[in-house]
C-alpha positions, 0 to 999 in steps of 0.5 A, spaced: 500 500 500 502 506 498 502 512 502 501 520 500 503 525 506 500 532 506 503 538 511 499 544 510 494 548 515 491 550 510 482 548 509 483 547 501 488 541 504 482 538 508 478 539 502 483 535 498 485 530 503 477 528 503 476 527 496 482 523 493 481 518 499 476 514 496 480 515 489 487 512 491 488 505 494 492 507 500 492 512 505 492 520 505 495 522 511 493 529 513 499 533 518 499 540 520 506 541 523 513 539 520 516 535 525 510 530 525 511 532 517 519 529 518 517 523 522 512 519 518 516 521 512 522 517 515 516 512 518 512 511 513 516 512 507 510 516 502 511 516 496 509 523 495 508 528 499 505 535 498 509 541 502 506 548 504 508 554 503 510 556 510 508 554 516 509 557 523 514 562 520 518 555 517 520 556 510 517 549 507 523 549 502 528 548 507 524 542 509 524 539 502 531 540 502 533 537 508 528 531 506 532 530 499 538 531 503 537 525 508 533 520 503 537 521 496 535 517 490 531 514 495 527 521 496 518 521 495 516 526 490 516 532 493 509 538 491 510 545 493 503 548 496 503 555 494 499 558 500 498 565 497 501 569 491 507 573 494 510 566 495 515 564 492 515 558 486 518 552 487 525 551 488 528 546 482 532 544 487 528 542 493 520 540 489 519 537 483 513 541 481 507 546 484 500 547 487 497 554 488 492 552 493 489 559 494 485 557 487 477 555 487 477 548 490 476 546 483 481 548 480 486 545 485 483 538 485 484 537 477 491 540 479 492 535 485 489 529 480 495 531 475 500 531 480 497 524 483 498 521 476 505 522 475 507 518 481 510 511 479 505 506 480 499 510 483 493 507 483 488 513 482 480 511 480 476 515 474 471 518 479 470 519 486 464 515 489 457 519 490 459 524 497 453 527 501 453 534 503 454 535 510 447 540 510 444 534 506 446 528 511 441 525 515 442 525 523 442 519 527 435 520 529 433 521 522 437 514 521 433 510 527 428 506 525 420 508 525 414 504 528 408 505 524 401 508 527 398 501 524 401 496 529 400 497 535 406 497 542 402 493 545 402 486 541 396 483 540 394 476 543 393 470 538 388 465 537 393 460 536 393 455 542 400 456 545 405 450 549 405 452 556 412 451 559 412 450 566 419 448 570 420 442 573 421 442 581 422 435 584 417 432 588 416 434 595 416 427 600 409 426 603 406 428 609 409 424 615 415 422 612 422 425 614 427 425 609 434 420 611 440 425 613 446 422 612 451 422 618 460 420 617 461 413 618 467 410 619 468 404 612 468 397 616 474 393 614 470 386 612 465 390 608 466 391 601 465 397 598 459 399 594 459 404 588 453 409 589 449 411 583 446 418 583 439 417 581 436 420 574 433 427 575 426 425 573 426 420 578 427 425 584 421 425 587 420 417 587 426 415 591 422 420 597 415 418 597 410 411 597 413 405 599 421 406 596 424 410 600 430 410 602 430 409 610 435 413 614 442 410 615 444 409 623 452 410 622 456 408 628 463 410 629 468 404 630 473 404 634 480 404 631 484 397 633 488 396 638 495 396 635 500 393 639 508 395 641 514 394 636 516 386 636 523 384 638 524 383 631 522 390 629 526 393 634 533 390 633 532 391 625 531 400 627 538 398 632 541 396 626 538 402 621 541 407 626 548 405 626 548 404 619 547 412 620 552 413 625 558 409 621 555 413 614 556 420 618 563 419 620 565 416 615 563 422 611 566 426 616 573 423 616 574 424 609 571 432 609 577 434 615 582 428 613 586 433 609 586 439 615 588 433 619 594 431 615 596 437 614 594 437 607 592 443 603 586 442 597 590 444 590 586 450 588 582 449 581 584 452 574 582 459 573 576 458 567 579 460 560 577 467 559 574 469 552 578 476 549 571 481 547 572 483 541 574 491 540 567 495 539 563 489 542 556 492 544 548 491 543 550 495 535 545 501 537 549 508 536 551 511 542 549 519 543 555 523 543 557 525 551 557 532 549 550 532 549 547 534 556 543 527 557 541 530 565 536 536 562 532 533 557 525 535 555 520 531 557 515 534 553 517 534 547 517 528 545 510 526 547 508 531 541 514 529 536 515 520 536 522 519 535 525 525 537 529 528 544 531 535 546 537 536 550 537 544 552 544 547 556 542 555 557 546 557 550 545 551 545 539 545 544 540 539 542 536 535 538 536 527 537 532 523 532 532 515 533 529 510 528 528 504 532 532 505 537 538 508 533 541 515 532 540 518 525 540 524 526 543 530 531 541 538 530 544 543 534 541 550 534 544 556 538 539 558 542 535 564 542 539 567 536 545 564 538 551 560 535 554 554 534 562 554 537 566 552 533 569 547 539 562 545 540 563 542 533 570 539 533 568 535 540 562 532 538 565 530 531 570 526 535 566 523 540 562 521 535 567 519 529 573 519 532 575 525 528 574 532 527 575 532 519 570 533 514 569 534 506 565 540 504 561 538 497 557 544 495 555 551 498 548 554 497 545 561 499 538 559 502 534 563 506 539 569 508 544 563 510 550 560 507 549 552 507 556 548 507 553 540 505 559 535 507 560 528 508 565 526 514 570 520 513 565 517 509 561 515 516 556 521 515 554 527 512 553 534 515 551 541 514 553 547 516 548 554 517 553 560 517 551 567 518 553 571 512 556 577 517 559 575 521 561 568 519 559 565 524 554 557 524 548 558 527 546 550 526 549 543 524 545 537 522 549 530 523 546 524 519 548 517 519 546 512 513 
């Protein structure tokens, strides 16, 4: 099943969400923020996903490169949703192709549809199922269903004869009879056993009443036989027993303190083989680089955001993204407009790769920032936001493959 993703506020997304849903075979995901944007792209891996202009003041095209940065070849078809015509058009090198979504709906469907059918082996159905508009949709009341006036509530009684059903109840002994209770007797020795059948339930009044009853049993407790003492016999047979004890005891005992007594010392037994661990050996999960600050991490925000944790120090805030229960990616942003250290980057580069060098491939302007793209002893990636004036980083994104 293939998956579309939308990341837009906009009402036109909704309104286009719901009427190519019944025309796709798969799964339209409506989201309106770009953090959940990222995680289901890198969860559910759409095969197109639609971005708006700007949302809470983040540029869109900046998501669509930083998604074809991280997936390459591997990266979804990417659509710009132009909010409003002051935005600017599709970067050719972030998104594939645009929508004006401040067109009539109409429009922009027929937009949407063109986009849907260049997508690589997407099934898109002719025409949409007959909707129901909401002001003409029937209410739960209205779905309920009626009792006609000509029946009435109360059914009317048949003039077919009906069976009668009356439960069974046993029968009760007859007046003057008293029933047999039965009393704890102690089972005679020259008595065989009889096996007691219990009776059948229809004849549970016939072993009560009428000349069968079953008359009551009168139980005597027995007094348990006389056991007389132990023969001479038995009792020289236990002396013998006993003895067999004692000597198997200090028997043991002799040969557990004969080395103390002699002066003997037990030779102490080999040590067990060791096995050498190799180098590196562990579980295989990415460790996080120490210098991020593991003691104040925010809560609150991963509950909101699957798959990433927040590290904050007063100057610096840390982001980490797992992909089941490995690290991929590492942002470090300054905070409240601030910097990035350059031996904040030196110290993470070598705890995490083991050296601080990296190789710029290419540089780009966006959005007022100089944007170094990098690859790190072939290991990773890495890009470095710097400030035109002063030259300083403002964020790096680490990534691993």
């Amino acid at each position: 099943m293939q998956n579309i993703l939308i990341i837009s506020n906009d009402t036109q997304s909704q309104s286009v969400t719901d009427f190519f849903q019944p025309l796709v075979r798969g799964q339209i995901n409506l989201v309106t923020d770009f953090d959940q944007g990222l995680k289901e792209v890198f969860d559910k891996r759409p095969v197109a996903v639609f971005i708006q202009s700007e949302i809470a003041g983040i540029s869109g095209d900046a998501v669509a490169k930083h998604i074809k940065g991280l997936l390459r070849d591997d990266s979804p078809r990417l659509v710009l949703l132009r909010d409003a015509p002051e935005r600017p058009p599709a970067s050719r090198h972030a998104f594939d192709d645009s929508i004006d979504l401040f067109l009539p709906l109409e429009e922009v469907l027929k937009l949407t549809r063109s986009q849907l059918e260049k997508v690589a082996g997407l099934e898109l159905l002719e025409a949409a199922p007959p909707t129901i508009p909401p002001e003409s949709a029937p209410s739960i009341a209205a779905q309920a269903p009626t009792i006609s006036p000509q029946r009435s509530e109360t059914p009317e009684p048949s003039t077919a004869p009906r069976a009668t059903i009356t439960p069974h109840r046993p029968a009760a002994p007859k007046p003057g009879t008293t029933q047999p209770t039965a009393k704890p007797a102690a089972v005679r020795k020259s008595a065989p056993t009889q096996k007691r059948v219990a009776p059948a339930p229809g004849a549970a009044g016939s072993h009560a009443v009428g000349t069968g009853a079953i008359p009551p049993i009168n139980a005597t407790v027995e007094t348990p036989p006389f056991e007389p003492g132990l023969t001479p016999r038995q009792t020289t047979s236990r002396i013998w027993l006993y003895l067999c004890i004692l000597l198997a005891l200090l028997l043991g005992g002799a040969f557990f303190f004969a080395p103390r007594w002699f002066g003997l010392k037990p030779k102490p037994a080999a040590p067990a083989a060791t096995a050498n661990l190799p180098v590196g050996a562990g579980t295989g999960a990415r460790p996080i680089p120490a210098i991020v600050p593991l003691n104040n991490r925010d809560a609150a925000y991963g509950t909101s955001r699957p798959g990433w944790d927040r590290y904050l120090t007063p100057t610096l805030e840390y982001l980490v993204f797992k992909e089941q229960g490995n690290m991929k990616a590492l942002q470090v942003i300054g905070r409240d407009g601030g910097n990035v250290p350059e031996p904040t980057v030196t110290a993470l580069l070598r705890d995490a790769f083991h050296s601080a060098g990296y190789t710029v491939k290419s540089t780009r302007e966006q959005d007022g920032y100089l944007v170094e793209e990098g690859t790190i002893s072939g290991k990773g990636e890495i890009l470095f936001y710097r400030k035109k004036t002063p030259a300083t980083i403002r964020a790096i994104v680490v990534t691993w493959p």
